[in-house]
N, C-alpha and C positions, 0 to 999 in steps of 0.2 A: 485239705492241703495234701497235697502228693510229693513223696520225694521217689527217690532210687529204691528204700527199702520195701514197698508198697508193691504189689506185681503189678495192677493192671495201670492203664491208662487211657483215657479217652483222647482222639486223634485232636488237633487243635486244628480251629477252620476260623478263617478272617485274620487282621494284622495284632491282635495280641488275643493272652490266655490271661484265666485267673483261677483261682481255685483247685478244682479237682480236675483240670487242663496243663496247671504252671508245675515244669520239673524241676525239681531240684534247687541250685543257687540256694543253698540255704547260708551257706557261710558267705556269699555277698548279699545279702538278705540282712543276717545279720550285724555286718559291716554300715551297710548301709543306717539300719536303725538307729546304729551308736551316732553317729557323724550328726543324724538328723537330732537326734537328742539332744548332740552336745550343741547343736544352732548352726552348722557349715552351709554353707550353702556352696550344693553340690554341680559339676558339670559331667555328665554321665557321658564316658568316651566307648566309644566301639562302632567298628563295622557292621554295614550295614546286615539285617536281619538277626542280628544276636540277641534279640529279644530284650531292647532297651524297655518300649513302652511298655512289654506285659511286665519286666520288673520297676516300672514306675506302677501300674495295676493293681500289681499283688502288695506292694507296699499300703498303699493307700487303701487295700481293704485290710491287712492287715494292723494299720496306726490308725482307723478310722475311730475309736476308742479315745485316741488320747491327741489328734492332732485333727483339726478340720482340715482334711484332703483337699483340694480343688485342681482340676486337672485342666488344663488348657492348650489346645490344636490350635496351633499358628499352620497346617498345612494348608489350607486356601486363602489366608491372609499376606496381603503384599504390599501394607503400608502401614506406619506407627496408628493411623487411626483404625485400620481391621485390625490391631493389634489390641486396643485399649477397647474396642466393640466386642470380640474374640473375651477378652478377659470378663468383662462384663456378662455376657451372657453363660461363664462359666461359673458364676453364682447361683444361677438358678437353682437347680438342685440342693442351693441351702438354702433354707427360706430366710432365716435370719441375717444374712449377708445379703442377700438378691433383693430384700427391704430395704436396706438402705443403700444396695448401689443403683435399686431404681430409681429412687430420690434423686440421682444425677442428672436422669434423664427426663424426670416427670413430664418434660415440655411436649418431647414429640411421642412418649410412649402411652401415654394412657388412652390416644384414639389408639393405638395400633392393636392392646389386648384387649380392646374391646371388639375385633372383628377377629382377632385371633394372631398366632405369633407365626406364622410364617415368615413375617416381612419384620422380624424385630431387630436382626441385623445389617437389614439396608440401613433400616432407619437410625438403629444405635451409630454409624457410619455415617448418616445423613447430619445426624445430632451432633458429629466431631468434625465436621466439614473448615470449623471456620477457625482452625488451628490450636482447639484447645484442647490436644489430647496428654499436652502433659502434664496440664492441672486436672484432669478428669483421670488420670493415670494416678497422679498423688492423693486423689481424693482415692479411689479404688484401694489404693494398699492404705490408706488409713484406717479404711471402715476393716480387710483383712486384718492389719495390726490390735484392735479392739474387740476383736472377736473374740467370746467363751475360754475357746480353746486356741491354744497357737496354731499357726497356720502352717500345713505342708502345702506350697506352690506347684504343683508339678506343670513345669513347661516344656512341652513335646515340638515338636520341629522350627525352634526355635533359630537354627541354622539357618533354613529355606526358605521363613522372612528375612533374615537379615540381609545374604546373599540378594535376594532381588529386589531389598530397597537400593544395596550399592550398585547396581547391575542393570537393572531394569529389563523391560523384554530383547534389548538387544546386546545383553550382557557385557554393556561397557561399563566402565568406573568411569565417573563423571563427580568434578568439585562439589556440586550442586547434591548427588548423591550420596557422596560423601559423607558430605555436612549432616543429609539427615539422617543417615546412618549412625552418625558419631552421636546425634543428639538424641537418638533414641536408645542407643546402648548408653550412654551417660545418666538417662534417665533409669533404666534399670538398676544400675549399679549406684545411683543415688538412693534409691528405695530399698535396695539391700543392703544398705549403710542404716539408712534411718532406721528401719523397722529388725533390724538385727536384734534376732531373740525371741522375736514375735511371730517374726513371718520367716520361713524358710524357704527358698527358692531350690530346685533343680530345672537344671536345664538338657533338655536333650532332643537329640535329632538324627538324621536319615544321612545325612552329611557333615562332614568333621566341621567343628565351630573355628578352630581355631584357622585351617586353610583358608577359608571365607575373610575373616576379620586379617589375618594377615598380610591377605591381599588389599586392602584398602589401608593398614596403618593405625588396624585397631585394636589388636591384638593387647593391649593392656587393660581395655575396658573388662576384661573378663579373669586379671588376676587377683580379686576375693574370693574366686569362687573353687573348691578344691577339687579336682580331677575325680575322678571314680572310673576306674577304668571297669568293663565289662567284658572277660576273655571268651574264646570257645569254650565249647565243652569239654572236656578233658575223655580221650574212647572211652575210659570206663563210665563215665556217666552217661555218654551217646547210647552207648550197647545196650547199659544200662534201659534208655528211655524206649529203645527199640524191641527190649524185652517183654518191656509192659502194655507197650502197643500192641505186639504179636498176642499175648496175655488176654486184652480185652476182645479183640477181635475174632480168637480161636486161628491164630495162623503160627502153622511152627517152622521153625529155622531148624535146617540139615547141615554138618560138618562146616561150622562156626560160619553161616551164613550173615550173620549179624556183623559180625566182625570185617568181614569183607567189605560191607557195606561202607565201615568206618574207614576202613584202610582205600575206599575208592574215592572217598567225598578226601578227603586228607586233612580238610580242616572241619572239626564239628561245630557249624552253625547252626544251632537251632534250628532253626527254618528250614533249612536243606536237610536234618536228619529225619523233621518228619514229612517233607516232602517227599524223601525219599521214600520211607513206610509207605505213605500217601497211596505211589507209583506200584510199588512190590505188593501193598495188598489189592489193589484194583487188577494187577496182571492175575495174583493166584485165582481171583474168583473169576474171571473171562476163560481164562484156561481151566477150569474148575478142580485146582490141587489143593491139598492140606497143607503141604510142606516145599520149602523154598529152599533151595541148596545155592554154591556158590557160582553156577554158572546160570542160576537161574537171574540171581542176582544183579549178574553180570551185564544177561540181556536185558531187563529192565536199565538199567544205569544207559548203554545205548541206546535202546529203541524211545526211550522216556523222557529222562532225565535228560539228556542231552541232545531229543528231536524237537521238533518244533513246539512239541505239547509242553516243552518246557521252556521256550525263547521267553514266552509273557513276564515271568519271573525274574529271568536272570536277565534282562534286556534290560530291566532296571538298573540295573550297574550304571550302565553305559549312558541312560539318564540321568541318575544323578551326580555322575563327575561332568557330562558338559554343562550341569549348572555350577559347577564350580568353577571351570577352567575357560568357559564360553567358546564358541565355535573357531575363532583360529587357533588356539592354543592344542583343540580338541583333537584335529587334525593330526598334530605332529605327536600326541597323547595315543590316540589309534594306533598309529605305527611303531610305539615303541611296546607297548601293552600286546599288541597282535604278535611283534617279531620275539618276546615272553611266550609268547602261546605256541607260536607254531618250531620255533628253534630246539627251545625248552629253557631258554636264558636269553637273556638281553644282557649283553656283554658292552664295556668299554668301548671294545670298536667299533659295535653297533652305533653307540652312544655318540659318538665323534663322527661318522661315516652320516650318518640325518643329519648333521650342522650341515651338510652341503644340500638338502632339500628345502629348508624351512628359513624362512628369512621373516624378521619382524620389525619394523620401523623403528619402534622403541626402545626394543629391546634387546642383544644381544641372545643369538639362538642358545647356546649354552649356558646363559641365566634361566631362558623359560625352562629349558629342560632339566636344571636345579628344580625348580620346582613344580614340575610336574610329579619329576619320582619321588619331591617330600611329600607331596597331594598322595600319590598312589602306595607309598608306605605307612603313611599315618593315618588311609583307610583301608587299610588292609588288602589290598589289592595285589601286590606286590611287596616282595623283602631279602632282604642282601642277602646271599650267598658266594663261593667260593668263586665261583664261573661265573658271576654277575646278577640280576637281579631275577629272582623266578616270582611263580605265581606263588599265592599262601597256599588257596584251596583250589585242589585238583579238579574241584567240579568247575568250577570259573574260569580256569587254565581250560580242562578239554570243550567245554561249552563256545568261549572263545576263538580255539582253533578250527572247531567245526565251522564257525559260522563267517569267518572270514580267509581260510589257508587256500583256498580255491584259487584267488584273483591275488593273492599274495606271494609277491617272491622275498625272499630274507634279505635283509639290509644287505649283507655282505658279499650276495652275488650278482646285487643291481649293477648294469652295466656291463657284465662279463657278456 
């Protein structure tokens, strides 16, 4: 385990850490273990890259002792049955559970491991074809419920199925979808009634739960489950992580280059603090220097961080709010988010002055635009100040402006 006291650090590579990769969090760490102890069953809240999943990770190798783990990826699953297939095959890894949630499926699986498992998720999918995923769903949490040890659930992108059971690929809400959206959050939240105390559920994701379900009217399917919010970093512990980065690698910061670093990102998101590292030690060894001062910094944060070599990453934003908000809504969502980026506020008048571009059949423009900025505040993307709404982090404000202030003129000189 690695916190802040520790110098060095090894850089983290892929979408989570654990071990002698995971910084700090130790006092949500232990937050978390209490809540799990006491039986909550948790809904893990934060913007995106704050390092949900590696603190879902480290937990579970940490309580691996005293609670059977089981960790579960809804990201490529898009229907209550890849959901209950999904679950199923998140047994494996315990043999004693994966025994008897094979048993469910005996019918179509035992030609399938007998040629080998590649194809064991069609088929688990193939196997729930004919609507019975949510008594193979209640069989699944009973065989969990019975197990040795109590169960920690951990469910990771549980949002990004939800969203496109209600949504579908062309991002409508539709009755029909509705329904089985409701019937599948129903179904969860019956199961974390029944087996309360046995089995503990977390939930968490890439995208806010609650903007999703509140757009369809399901927002209360999700009030047993207690909030757990996960903040930034606080600069002392960012500086902190960037010290011990510098540390393992043999690279040194000149006249509190570290600190610049944190004062340029404005918000410390995990991810972006060691990407940034990432960027600043790949620059030192091309240019072949030992030490990194603040202007050196500075060019990396431009030439890197904010060019192309960095769109891959931060382009992901802007993916996963159109799965939120779907393509029309997304449009008048660009414009208010871009005229943030490039003004340096989105202001009231702003605000009013787009009612006369965006028109929507259903709906009244200044209701979507109500909740576009509760979407964009409650992921962090945006948050009120005195002059209107700004960006949180400076790197997703100037990454934004670069990438669209070209062909953008500000709300409030359109027309002049």
């Amino acid at each position: 385990m690695v916190t802040r006291k520790q110098v060095k650090l090894k850089q983290a590579h892929g979408n989570w850490v654990t071990g002698d990769r995971f910084w700090d969090r130790e006092e949500e760490i232990d937050l978390f273990r209490r809540k799990t102890r006491e039986g909550a069953h948790l809904l893990l809240v934060a913007q995106r890259r704050m390092g949900k999943t590696s603190l879902m990770k480290e937990i579970a190798r940490r309580l691996s002792d005293e609670f059977e783990c089981v960790f579960v990826d809804f990201q490529n699953a898009t229907t209550p049955q890849d959901a209950i297939a999904e679950l199923s095959l998140a047994l494996r890894p315990h043999k004693s559970l994966w025994l008897r949630g094979r048993e469910l499926f005996a019918n179509v699986l035992d030609r399938v491991e007998k040629i080998g498992s590649e194809d064991l998720g069609i088929t688990l999918r193939a196997g729930l074809a004919g609507g019975n995923w949510a008594s193979k769903g209640d069989e699944l949490f009973a065989i969990l419920a019975e197990a040795e040890k109590p169960v920690l659930l951990l469910m990771d992108e549980v949002p990004i199925l939800v969203n496109r059971i209600i949504k579908g690929e062309e991002y409508i809400i539709t009755p029909e979808r509705r329904r089985i959206a409701s019937e599948f959050m129903s179904w969860l939240r019956k199961n974390s009634q029944r087996h309360q105390g046995k089995a503990r559920i977390v939930i968490s994701g890439s995208i806010g739960f609650e903007p999703v379900l509140r757009q369809a009217n399901l927002s209360g399917t999700i009030n047993n489950f207690v909030p757990f919010e996960l903040k930034p970093w606080s600069d002392d512990t960012a500086i902190g992580c960037l010290r011990a980065l510098a540390q393992q690698y043999g690279l040194k910061y000149r006249d509190g280059a570290e600190s610049e670093m944190v004062r340029l990102l404005g918000c410390c998101i995990p991810h972006h603090v060691q990407m940034f590292f990432d960027h600043a030690q790949t620059y030192r060894v091309r240019n072949k220097l030992t030490e990194l001062g603040p202007q050196e910094v500075a060019e990396v944060y431009q030439t890197e961080m904010l060019s192309t070599r960095g769109h891959a990453e931060l382009t992901h934003y802007e993916e996963r709010l159109k799965l939120v908000l779907g393509i029309a809504k997304m449009a008048l969502a660009l414009d208010m988010i871009t005229e943030a980026a490039v003004s340096g506020h989105l202001t009231k008048g702003a605000i009013m002055r787009l009612q006369q571009d965006y028109d929507f059949d259903k709906e009244p423009t200044a209701d979507v635009q109500k909740e576009i900025l509760w979407i964009l505040e409650h992921d962090g993307y945006l948050t009120q100040a005195p002059e209107g709404y700004v960006f949180v982090s400076n790197l997703l404000r100037d990454w934004w402006r670069n990438r669209y202030q070209m062909f953008f003129t500000p709300v409030l000189k359109r027309g002049e």
